[in-house]
N, C-alpha and C positions, 0 to 999 in steps of 0.2 A: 504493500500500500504506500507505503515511504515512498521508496521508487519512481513508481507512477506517478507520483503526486509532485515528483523531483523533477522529474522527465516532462511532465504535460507541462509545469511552469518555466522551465527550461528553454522549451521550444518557446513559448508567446513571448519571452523576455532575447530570445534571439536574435530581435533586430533592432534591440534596444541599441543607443550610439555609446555605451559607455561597455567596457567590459565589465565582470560579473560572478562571482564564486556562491554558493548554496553551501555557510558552515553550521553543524550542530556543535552548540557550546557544553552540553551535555556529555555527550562520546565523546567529542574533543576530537571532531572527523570532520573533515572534506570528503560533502556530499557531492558535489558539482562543480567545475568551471568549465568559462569558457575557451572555445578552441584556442582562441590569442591568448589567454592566458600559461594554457599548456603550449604555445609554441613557445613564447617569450621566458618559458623557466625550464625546459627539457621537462615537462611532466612524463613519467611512461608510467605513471602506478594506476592500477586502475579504480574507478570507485567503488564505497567511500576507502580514504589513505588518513593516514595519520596528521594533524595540522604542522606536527613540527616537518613536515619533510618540505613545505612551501613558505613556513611562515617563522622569521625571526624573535629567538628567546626572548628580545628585549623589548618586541611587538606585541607580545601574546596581553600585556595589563592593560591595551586597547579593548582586547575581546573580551576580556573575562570580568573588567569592572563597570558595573550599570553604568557609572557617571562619565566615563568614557566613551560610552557608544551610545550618546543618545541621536536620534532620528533627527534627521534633517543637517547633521554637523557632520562636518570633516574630519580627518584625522592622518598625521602622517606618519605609515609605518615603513620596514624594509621587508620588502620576498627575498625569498632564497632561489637562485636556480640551482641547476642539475650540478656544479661545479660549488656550491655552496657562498656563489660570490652574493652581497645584499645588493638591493635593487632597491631606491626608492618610488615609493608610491602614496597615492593619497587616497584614502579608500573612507566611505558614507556606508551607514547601516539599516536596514528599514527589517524590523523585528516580522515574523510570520508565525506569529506561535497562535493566531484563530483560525489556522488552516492545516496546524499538527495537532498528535497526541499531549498529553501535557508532559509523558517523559521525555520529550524534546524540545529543545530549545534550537528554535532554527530561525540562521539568520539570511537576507541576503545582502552582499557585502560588494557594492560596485568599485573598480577600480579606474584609478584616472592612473597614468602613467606619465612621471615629469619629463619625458621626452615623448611624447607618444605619438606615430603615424597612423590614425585608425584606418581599416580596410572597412572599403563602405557595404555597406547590404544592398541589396537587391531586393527588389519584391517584383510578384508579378503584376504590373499593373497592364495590361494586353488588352485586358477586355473591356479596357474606354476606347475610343473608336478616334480619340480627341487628342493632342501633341501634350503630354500631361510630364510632370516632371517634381521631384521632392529636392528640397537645399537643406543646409544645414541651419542655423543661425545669422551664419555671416557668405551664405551666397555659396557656398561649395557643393556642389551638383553631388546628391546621392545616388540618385534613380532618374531615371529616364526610359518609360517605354516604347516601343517598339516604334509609333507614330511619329512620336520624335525624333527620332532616331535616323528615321526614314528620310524625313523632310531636310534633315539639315546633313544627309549625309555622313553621319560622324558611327564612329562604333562605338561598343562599352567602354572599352580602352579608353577610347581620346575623350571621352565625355568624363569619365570619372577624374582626368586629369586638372577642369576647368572649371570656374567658380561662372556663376549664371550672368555675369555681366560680360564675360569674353564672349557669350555665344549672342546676348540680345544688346542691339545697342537702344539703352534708355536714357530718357533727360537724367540730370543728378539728381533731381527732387525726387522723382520715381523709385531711382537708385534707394534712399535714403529710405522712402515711404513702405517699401516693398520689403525691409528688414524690420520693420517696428510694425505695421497695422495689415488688414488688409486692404487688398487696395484692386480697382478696376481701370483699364488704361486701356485706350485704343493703339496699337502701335502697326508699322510697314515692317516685313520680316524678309529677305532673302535668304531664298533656297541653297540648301548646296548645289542646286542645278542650273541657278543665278537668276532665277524666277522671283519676282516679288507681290507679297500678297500681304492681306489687309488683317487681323486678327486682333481680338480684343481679351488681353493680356487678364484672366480673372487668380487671383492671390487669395491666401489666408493661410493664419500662424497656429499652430498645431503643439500643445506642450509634452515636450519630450518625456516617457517614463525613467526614473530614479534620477530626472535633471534639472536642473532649474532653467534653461535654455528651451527656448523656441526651434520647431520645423519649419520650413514653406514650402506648403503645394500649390504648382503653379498648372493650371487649365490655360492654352491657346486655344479659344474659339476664331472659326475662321470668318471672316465677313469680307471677302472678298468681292460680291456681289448681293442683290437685294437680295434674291433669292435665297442663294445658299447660306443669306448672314439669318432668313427669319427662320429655315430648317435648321440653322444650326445653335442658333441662340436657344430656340424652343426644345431643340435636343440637349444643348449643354445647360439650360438650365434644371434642368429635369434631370441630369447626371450630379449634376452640379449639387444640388439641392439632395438626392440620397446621400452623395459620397460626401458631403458637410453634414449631414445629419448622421451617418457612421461614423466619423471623426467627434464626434463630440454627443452621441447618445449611442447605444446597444439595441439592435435590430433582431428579434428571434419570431421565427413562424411557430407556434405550439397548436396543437390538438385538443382536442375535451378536453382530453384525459390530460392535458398540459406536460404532453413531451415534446419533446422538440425536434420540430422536419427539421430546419432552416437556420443557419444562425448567418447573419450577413455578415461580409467581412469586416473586422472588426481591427482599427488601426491603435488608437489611445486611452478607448474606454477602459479605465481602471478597474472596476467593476469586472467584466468580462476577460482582465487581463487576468485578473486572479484568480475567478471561481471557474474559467476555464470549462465553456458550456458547450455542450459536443450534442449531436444529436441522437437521438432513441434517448436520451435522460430524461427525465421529469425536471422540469427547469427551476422547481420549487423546493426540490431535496437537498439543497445547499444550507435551505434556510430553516428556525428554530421550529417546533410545531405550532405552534401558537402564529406565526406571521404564515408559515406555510397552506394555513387551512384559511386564513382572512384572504393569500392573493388567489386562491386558488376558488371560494368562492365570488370574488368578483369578477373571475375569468367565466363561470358557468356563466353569471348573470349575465355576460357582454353577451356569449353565444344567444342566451334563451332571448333575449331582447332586440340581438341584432343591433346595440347603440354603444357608442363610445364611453369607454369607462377609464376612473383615475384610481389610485391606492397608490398611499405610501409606504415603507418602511423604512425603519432604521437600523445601520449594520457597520460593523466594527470593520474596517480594513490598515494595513499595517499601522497599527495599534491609533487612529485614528476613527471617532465617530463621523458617522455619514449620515446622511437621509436621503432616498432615491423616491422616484417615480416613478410608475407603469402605466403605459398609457395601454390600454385594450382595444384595437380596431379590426372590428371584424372582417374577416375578408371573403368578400363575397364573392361567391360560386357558383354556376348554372345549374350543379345538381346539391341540392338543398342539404343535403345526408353528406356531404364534404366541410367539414365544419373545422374550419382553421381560424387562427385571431394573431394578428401582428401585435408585439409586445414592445413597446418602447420605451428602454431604460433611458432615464435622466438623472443628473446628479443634480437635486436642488437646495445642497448644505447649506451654500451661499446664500441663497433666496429665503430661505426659511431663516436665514437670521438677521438677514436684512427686515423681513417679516417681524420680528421678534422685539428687532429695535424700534418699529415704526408703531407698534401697538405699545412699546412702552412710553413713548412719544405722546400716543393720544393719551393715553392714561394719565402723566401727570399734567398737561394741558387742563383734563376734567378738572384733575383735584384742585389746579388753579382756581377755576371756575367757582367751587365749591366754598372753598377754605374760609373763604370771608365770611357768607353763610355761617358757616358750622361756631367761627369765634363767637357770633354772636349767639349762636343760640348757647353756645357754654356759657356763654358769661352770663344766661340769665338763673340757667337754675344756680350756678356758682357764686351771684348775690344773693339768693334765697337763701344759700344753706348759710350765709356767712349772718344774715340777718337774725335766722334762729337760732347760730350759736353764741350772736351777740346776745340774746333775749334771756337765754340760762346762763351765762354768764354775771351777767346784772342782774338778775331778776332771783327771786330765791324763792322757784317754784316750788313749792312743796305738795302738789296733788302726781300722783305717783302716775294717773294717767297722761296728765295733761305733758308731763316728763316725756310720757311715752309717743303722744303724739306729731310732740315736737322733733325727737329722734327720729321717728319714722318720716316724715317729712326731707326731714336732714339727707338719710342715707338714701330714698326716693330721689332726690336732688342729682347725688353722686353718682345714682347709679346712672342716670342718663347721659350725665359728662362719658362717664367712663363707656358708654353703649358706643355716644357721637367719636369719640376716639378708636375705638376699637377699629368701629367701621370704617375710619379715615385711613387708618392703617393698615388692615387688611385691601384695599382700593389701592394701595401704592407697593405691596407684597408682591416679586415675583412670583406667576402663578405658576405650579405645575405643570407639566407637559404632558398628563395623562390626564381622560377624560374619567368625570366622577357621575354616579347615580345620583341625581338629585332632583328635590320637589321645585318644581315652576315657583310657586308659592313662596318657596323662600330665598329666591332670587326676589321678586317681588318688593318683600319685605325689605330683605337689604337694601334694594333699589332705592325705594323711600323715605327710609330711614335717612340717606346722605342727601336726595333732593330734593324733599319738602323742604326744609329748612332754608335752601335760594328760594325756593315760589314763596316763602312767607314773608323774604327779606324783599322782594320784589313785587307785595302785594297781587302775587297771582293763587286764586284755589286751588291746591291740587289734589285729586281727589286718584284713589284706585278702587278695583274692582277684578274679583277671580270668580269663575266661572266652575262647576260642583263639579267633585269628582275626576279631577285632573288628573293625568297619569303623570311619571315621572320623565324625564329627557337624559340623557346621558352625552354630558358637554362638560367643554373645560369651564365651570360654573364661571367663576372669574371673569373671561371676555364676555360673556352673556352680559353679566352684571353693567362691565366696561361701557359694552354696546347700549345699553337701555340707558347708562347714564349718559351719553354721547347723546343719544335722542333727544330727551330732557333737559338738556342743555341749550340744544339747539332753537327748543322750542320757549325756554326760558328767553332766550337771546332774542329770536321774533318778536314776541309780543313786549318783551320792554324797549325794544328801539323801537317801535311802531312812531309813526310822524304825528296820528291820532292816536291817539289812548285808548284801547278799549276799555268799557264800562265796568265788566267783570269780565277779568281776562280767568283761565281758566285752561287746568290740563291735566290729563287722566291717564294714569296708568293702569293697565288691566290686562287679564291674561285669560284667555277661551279656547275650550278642546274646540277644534273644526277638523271635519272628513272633506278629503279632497283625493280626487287620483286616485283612489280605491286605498288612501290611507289616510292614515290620524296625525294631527299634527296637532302641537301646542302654539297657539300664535300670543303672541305680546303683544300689544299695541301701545303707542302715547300719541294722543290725542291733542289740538290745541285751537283754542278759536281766534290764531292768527292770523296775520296778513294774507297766506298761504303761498305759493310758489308759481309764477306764469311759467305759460309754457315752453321757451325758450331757457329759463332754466334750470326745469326741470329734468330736462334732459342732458344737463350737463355735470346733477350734484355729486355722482358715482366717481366723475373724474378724480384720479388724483390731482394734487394742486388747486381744483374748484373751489373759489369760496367768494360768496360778496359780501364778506366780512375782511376786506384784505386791509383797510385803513382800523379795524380793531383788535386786530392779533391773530386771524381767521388764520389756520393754517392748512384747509384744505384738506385734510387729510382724514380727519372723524369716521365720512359716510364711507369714503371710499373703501378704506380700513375695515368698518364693520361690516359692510358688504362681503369683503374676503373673510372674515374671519366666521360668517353665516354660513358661506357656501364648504367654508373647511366641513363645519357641524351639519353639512347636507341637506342644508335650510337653502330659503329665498327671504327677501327684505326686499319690501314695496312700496308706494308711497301715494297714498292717494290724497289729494290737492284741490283747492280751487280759488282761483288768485282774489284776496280780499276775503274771505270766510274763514279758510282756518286749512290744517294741516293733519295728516292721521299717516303716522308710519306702522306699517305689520314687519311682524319679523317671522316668519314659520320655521319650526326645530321638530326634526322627525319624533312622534311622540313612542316611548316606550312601552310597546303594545303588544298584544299576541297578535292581532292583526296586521300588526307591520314586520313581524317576524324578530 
């Protein structure tokens, strides 16, 4: 199993630009290197060999102490070759111990060489039809297929000898642009046959595995003529468009039964580098049972439904947490009983915490909004209580009830300060990242609790109402809360900037079972008899950045926020309006039902 496991990763890191050893620190064995590495040291033992036969005495306190090989650092040690002579090198470690036994400790250990000429890889790239070609960072021609090859004349040989500016001549600015971003340029090309033709030079930077260094693949679409520029545009975009979306997400055909026909070729996706998915597998056996049986029911539902579906999970790779995506697209067939679904891995670590940031952003915004409210209402009972213990103080109550009364009062006082705090504090809490079973109800409650206290300060009524018998939701209670206070705000912010006053301004929070779609849902509502919203922009409040509140702190970002953070909890948020009468936003949250499964 080791072996295999040695072997399959072996091969996908084969064309990695850096060389590359697979040691167990455990056995204290060299499982794997690469072929450069066995030419550059006379390797002939075969695997796994002993570390001292490659690796110098006074190197080994690199390998063996954690604080030395942590992830992402450098380090410089000596190899040995066949003659015992050292070798300086500079070798990075990236731990793989969520893809072994635990009595192994297996790392992999990339090698840079202070003199190094690397020998470039090859891939096949033949089955683009289009002059397609890969560089290194700095312009040095890796690959070049066949097409290209053709056009300019040149062999493997001489191509591998040239950096991509001796073969295309481009302005400097191109030059420059074309190692930093990507980039699109129409440029004139001659042939090695001294023919000149028209092509529009399409780029993008690709990041290298175990390196911090950028690729570039470069597409020559040809547009030499009208014609053959709209077949070929319309072909290379549509090349263009899978072979950027392999480069940067994981492409697998699976079955019902979610094994896998198909797996697209797969160049960078890290995900795929490592769990290394082959077909006839079940594409979900890599993963815990618990996340196994969530992707694998949302794959039936795609089939039975025939509709696009999403599911995330979360997964440890070289000792880094991740969170991916799967997109479910069915693919549709003329014999109905062929039931395939295209699987689209994405990496959205980044996104999710850019996410993360932007909802903590609204949230203390809210509390902003709030906080002035809540001093006041503390500071009322917190004069009451100080008044009745100025009274027993002075006063030399002797009726033993009236003592009593007073007390009670007293801590009555306290305990509301202490309720209004609590609740401020828990609203500015980061919240958990796992969803809880909880009563509508008492989100509600909470809800309340923090926003009455502005609609009192702002002389608006506010009034709630829960609808019998509510079932429970299963959400990260927290952004619910977040979101219904973002409402309430908003609607606080309405009616007290109004140009006219309304008479009795007025707003309601309340929460009602409703059947829709053949399911149950809990909806929220907050109600208000504002200005309400024309239609112009209404259709614009979901925008991020939207606000016509930009001249008093509006940051845009409230509805659009809660809107994502709805559709996470597999809800919808609506808004019904009518300009001059007043505002009603719904929230739907799938309700925890037998009837909704």
């Amino acid at each position: 199993m080791l072996e295999r496991k040695i072997l399959r990763l072996s091969q996908l890191l084969s064309h990695s630009s850096k060389t590359f050893l697979f040691v167990d620190l455990k056995s204290q064995k060299i499982l794997y290197c690469h072929d450069q590495i066995k030419e550059r040291l006379g390797v002939l033992e075969n695997f796994p060999f002993s570390m001292d036969y490659i690796i110098d005495e006074t190197s080994k306190s690199v390998f063996y102490e954690e604080n030395k090989r942590k992830q992402s650092e450098t380090f410089p040690i000596h190899l040995l070759n066949q003659k015992r002579e050292k070798i300086p090198v500079i070798v990075q470690f990236s731990s793989l111990a969520d893809f072994f036994e635990e009595d192994e400790d297996v790392y992999i250990v990339s090698i840079e060489w202070q003199s190094q000429k690397e020998n470039l890889p090859y891939l096949n790239g033949d089955a683009l039809e289009i002059p397609f070609l890969r560089t290194d960072s700095v312009g040095k021609i890796q690959f070049a297929n066949t097409r290209f090859l053709e056009f300019f004349s040149l062999s493997l040989e001489q191509i591998r000898k040239k950096s991509i500016f001796e073969i295309l001549s481009l302005p400097e600015k191109i030059k420059n642009d074309l190692l930093i971003q990507n980039i699109k340029h129409d440029i004139e090309i001659q042939s090695g046959f001294g023919e000149k033709q028209k092509f529009q030079l399409q780029s993008f930077l690709t990041p290298t595995i175990l390196s911090n260094t950028n690729e570039i693949t470069i597409l020559l679409l040809n547009l030499s003529s009208i014609q053959n520029a709209e077949n070929s545009i319309k072909y290379g975009e549509d090349k263009l468009k899978t072979f950027f979306a392999t480069i940067n997400n994981g492409f697998v055909i699976v079955n019902q039964d979610a094994v896998i026909l198909e797996v697209a070729p797969i160049f960078k996706f890290l995900l795929f580098q490592l769990l290394a998915f082959e077909t006839g597998e079940n594409i979900f056996h890599f993963f815990a049972k618990e996340i196994k049986s969530k992707l694998t029911e949302v794959l039936l539902n795609s089939i039975e439904t025939q509709t696009t579906q999403r599911a995330e999970f979360d997964y440890t790779l070289l000792g880094e947490d991740k969170t991916f995506e799967i997109k479910y697209i069915p693919v549709r067939r003329l014999n109905p009983n062929d039931k395939k679904v295209m699987l689209v891995f994405s990496d959205i670590t980044e996104a999710k915490r850019l996410d993360r940031q932007l909802i903590e952003s609204m949230k203390f915004a809210s509390i902003g909004e709030i906080a002035a409210g809540l001093a006041h209402e503390i500071n009322n009972p917190l004069q009451s209580a100080l008044l009745y213990l100025e009274d027993l103080i002075t006063v030399d109550e002797t009726d033993a009830n009236e003592r009593k009364n007073i007390l009670q009062k007293i801590e009555a006082a306290n305990l509301r300060i202490r309720d209004l705090v609590k609740a401020l504090l828990d609203l500015g809490r980061m919240e958990s990242p796992n969803r809880d079973f909880v009563s509508p109800y008492y989100i509600l409650v909470r809800t309340s609790e923090l926003v009455e206290v502005s609609c009192r300060k702002k002389n608006i009524h506010f009034t709630r109402h829960a609808g019998p018998n509510l079932p429970g939701i299963f959400v990260r209670w927290q952004e619910i809360e977040q979101v219904l206070i973002n409402c309430v705000v908003n609607s606080i912010n309405a009616l007290s900037e109004m140009e006219t006053a309304r008479m009795n301004p007025k707003i309601e929070l309340g929460i009602d079972l409703v059947r829709s779609q053949k399911k149950d849902w809990v909806v929220f509502s907050v109600e208000d008899n504002g200005p309400g919203i024309d239609d112009d922009t209404l259709e614009k409040v979901f925008l991020p950045l939207f606000t016509t509140r930009r001249n008093k702190q509006g940051t845009g970002l409230g509805l659009s926020i809660s809107k994502k953070i709805i559709a996470e909890h597999g809800g919808e948020i609506y808004i019904k309006t009518k300009n001059g009468v007043g505002t009603k936003v719904e929230i739907f949250l799938p309700a925890h039902t037998d009837e909704n499964g």
